[in-house]
C-alpha positions in Angstrom: 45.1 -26.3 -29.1 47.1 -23.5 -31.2 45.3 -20.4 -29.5 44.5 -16.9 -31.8 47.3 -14.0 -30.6 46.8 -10.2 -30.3 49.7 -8.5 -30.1 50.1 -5.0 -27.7 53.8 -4.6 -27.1 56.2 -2.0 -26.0 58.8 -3.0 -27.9 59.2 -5.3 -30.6 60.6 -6.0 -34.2 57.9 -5.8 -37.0 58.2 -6.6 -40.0 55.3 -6.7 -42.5 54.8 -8.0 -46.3 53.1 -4.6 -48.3 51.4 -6.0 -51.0 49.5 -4.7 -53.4 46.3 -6.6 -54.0 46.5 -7.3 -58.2 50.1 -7.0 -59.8 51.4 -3.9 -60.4 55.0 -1.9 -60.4 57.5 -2.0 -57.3 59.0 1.5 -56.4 61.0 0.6 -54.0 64.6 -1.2 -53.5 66.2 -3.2 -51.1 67.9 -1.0 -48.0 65.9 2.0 -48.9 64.9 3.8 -46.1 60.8 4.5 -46.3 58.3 7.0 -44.4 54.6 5.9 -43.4 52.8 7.8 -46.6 56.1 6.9 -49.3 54.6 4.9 -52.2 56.1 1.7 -52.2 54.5 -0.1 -55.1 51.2 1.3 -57.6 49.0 -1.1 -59.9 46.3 0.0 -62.0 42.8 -1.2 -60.0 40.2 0.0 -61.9 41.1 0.2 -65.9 38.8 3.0 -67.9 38.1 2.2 -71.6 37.2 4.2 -74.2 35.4 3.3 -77.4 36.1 4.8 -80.5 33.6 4.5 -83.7 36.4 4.8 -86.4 33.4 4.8 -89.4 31.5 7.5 -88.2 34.7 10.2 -87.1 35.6 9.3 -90.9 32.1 9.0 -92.5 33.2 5.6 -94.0 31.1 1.9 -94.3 32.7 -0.1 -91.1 34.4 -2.5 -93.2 36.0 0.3 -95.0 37.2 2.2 -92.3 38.9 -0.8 -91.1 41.4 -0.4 -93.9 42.5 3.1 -92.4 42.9 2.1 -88.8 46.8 3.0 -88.0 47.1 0.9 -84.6 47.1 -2.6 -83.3 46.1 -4.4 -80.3 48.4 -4.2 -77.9 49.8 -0.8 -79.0 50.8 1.7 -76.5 49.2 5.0 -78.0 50.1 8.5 -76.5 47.5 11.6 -76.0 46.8 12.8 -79.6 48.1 9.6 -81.6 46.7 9.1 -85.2 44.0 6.0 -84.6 43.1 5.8 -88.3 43.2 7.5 -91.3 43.8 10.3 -92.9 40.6 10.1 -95.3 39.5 12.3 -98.2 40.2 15.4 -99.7 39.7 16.6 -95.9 42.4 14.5 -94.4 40.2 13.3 -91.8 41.6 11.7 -89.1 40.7 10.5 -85.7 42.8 10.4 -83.0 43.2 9.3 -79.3 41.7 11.4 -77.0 44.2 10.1 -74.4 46.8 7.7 -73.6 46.6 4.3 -73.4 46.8 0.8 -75.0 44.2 -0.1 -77.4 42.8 -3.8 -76.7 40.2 -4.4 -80.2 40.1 -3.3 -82.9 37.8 -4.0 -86.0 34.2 -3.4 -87.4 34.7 0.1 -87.8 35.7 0.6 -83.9 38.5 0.6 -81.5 38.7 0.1 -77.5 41.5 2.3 -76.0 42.0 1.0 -72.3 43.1 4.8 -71.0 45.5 5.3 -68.1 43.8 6.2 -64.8 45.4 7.1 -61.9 47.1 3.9 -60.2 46.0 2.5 -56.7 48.9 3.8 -54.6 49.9 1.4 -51.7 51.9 3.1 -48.7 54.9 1.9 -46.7 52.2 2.7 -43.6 54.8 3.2 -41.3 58.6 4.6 -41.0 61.0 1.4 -41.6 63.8 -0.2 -43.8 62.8 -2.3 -47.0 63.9 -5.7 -46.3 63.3 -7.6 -49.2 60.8 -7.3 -52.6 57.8 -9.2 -53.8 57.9 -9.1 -57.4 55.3 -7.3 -59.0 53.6 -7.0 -55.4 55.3 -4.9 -52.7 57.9 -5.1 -49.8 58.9 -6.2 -46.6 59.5 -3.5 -44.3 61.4 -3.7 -41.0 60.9 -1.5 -38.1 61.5 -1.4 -34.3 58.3 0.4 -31.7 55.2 -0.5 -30.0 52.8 -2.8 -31.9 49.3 -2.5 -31.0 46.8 -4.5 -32.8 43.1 -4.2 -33.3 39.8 -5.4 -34.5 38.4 -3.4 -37.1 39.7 -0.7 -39.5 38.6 1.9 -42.2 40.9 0.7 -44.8 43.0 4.1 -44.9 46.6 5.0 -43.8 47.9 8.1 -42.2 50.6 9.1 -39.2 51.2 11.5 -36.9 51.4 12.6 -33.5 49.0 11.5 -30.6 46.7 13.1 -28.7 45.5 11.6 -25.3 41.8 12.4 -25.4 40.4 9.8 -23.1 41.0 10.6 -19.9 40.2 6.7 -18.9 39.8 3.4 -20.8 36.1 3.7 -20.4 35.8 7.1 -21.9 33.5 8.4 -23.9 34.7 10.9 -27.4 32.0 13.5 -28.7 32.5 15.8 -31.3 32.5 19.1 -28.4 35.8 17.5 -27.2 37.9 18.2 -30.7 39.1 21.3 -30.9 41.6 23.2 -33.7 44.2 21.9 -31.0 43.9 18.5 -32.5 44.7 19.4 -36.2 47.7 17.4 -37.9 47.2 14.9 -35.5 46.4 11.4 -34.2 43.5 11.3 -31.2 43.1 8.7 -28.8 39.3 8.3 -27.6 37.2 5.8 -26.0 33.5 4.8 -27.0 32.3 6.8 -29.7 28.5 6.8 -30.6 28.0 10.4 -31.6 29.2 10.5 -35.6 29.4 14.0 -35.3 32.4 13.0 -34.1 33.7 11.6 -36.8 32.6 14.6 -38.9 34.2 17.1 -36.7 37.4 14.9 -37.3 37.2 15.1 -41.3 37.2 18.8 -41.0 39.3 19.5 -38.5 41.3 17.6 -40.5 42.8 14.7 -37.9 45.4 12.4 -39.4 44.0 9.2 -37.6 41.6 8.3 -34.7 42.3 5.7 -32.0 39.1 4.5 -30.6 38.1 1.3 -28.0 34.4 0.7 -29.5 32.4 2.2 -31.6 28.1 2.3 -32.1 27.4 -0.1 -35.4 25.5 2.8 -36.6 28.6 4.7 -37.8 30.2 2.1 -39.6 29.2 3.8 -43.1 30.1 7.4 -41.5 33.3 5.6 -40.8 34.1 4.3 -43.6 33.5 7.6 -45.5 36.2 9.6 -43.3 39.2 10.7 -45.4 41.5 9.6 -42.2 42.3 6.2 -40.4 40.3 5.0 -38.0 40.8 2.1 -35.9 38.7 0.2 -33.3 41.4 -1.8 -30.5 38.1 -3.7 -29.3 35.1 -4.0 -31.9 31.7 -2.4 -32.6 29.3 -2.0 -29.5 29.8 0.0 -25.7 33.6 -1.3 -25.3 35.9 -0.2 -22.4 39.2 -0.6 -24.3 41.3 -3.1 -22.8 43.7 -2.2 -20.0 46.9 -3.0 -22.1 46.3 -1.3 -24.9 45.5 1.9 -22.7 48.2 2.2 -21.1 50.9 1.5 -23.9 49.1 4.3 -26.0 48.4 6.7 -23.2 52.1 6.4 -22.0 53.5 7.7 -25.9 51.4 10.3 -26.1 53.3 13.0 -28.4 54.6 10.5 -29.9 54.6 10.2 -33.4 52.2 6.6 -34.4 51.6 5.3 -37.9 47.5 4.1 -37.9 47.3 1.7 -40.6 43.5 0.5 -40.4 43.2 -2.4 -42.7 40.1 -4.4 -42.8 41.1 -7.5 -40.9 41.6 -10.5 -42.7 41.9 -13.7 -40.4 43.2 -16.1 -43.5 45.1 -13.2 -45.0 48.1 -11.0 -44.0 46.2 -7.8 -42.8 44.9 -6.3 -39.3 44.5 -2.9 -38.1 47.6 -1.7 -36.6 49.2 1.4 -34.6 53.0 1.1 -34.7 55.1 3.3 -32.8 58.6 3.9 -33.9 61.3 3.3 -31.0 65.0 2.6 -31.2 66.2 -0.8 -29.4 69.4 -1.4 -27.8 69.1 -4.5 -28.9 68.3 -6.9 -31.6 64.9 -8.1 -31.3 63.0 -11.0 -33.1 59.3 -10.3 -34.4 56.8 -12.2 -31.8 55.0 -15.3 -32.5 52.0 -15.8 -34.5 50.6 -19.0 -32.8 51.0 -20.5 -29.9 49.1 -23.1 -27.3 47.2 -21.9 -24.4 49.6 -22.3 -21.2 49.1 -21.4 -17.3 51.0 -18.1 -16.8 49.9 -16.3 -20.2 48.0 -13.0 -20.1 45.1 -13.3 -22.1 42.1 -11.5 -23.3 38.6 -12.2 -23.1 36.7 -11.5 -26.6 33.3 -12.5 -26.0 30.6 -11.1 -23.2 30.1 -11.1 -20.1 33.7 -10.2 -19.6 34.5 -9.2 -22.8 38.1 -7.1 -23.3 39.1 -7.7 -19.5 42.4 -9.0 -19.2 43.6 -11.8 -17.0 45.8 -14.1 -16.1 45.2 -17.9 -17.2 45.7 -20.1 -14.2 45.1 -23.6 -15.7 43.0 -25.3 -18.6 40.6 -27.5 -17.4 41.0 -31.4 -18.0 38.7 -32.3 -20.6 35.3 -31.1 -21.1 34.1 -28.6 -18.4 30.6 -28.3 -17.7 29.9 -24.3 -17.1 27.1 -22.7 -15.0 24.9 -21.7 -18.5 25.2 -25.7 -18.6 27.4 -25.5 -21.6 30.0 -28.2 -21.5 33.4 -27.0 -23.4 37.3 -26.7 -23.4 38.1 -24.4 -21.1 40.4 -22.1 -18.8 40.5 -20.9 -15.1 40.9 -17.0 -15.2 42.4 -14.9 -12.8 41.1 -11.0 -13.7 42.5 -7.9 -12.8 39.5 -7.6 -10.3 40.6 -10.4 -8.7 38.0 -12.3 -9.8 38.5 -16.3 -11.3 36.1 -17.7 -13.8 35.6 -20.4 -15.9 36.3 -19.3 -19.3 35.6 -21.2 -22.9 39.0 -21.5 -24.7 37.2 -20.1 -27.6 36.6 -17.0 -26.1 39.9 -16.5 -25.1 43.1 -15.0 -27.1 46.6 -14.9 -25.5 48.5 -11.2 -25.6 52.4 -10.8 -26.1 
């Protein structure tokens, strides 16, 4: 069976599709160098319209005022355009109170759909553009650590880390961030205290690296005006031993934190990419692949949930385990030596 892969590599080639998600306009060409926060690509989200009552601003009927009305739909009209008229020994006019196009117009009234300011989508990390999606966004190359994780708070940001957890199991309050921190990226542990999270707005951090997080925070979270990313999920999470160590060992470094929501049918995840030169060409690692004996794998569901092991074997058809559950599954071998039984569905395979 095709087994779900996390990825937590040292070095790597990534390359990811940045797409906007309605179409929009690409700013971006092919071989152009990019930074994490360059705008690659903009698209107008969330359209504001205006309407404008033509009869009353000229103290006309409706269907008289209709005669005066200067525009069509489908117009572009700039701040300060002549909508209709002018009317009267007055010269009455109304105009557009600002840009825009105008989508109606008739019965004495107009709709202007107004510019707003576009949705902006990021490079999210420092690369070359590859290739163009029309109307949608870029593929951008880059070589560096890939670390993947489980849940993000939709934002983008980069800069350099800060070890703050001194273990995997480590625990980040809000007494531990200090002005030190400022301008940069913070690795933690377990966070429950979204004080935490506060003290990191105002500081202000430019990302925060976390294991696990308390549910509670989620909406604290998701209000922060910086990345945040969880490498193991919501709940009292040791963060895995892979992961550690990779981000530990590049500390002042600089990392781009892009903390998309994770999409499992889509083309998004929470990711920390770390820039590195090769000195060689590399290919970007799989995306699927079958469980096999040899593999290092994680473990995603309690009682050992984010250990790491080794899988030894898959067990020949249906294994009967000692909750009496009878499933695929896998002989473990964990860091601690120990070797359970493990469900193949709680299993995913790291490269």
């Amino acid at each position: 069976m095709l087994a779900p892969i996390t990825h937590i590599l040292p070095i790597t080639a990534i390359q990811r599709e940045r797409l906007l998600p309605v179409p929009g306009r690409v700013l971006v060409r092919r071989g152009q160098k990019v930074n994490p926060l360059d705008v690659i690509a903009e698209a107008n989200l969330t359209p504001e319209h205006l309407l404008l009552d033509i009869a009353r601003g000229l103290g006309l009927p409706a269907e008289k005022a209709d005669r005066f009305v200067q525009c069509k739909e489908g117009e572009q009209l700039s701040e300060g355009d002549i909508v209709a008229g002018p009317v009267g020994i007055a010269r009455r006019v109304v105009r557009a109170p600002r840009a825009g196009k105008v989508v109606l117009a008739g019965s004495g009234q107009v709709l202007l759909q107004v510019e707003s300011r576009p949705f902006e989508l990021k490079a999210g990390f420092s690369g070359s553009v590859i290739d163009l999606i029309e109307d949608r966004g870029a593929l951008i190359e880059t070589t560096g650590a890939l670390i993947q994780g489980v849940w993000g708070n939709g934002r983008v940001d980069y800069g350099l880390l800060n070890v703050i957890a001194r273990s995997a199991e480590d625990h980040l309050t809000a007494d531990r961030l200090d002005i030190s921190f400022r301008g940069s990226v913070v690795l933690g542990g377990y966070c429950g205290d979204g004080d935490a999270i506060v003290a990191g707005g105002e500081l202000p951090l430019r990302g925060m690296i976390l294991a696990s997080m308390d549910a509670t925070l989620i909406p604290i979270a998701l209000k922060a005006n910086y990345p945040i990313i969880l490498t193991e999920g919501l709940g009292k999470i040791a963060m895995n031993s892979a992961a550690y160590k990779l981000l530990s060992t590049n500390a002042r470094r600089e990392v781009s934190v892009i903390a998309e929501p994770w999409e499992r049918y889509g083309m998004t995840r929470p990711e920390i990419v770390i820039p590195l030169p090769a000195s060689a060409a590399l290919q970007p690692p799989a995306e699927a692949d079958s469980f096999k004996p040899g593999q290092q794998v994680r473990i995603v569901r309690a009682p050992y949930k984010s250990q790491i092991g080794t899988l030894l074997g898959v067990y020949p058809g249906i294994a009967v385990l000692p909750n009496g559950l009878r499933t695929y599954a896998a002989e473990i071998r964990l860091e601690s030596g120990e070797t359970p039984l493990i469900p193949l569905a709680n299993l995913e395979i790291l490269k």
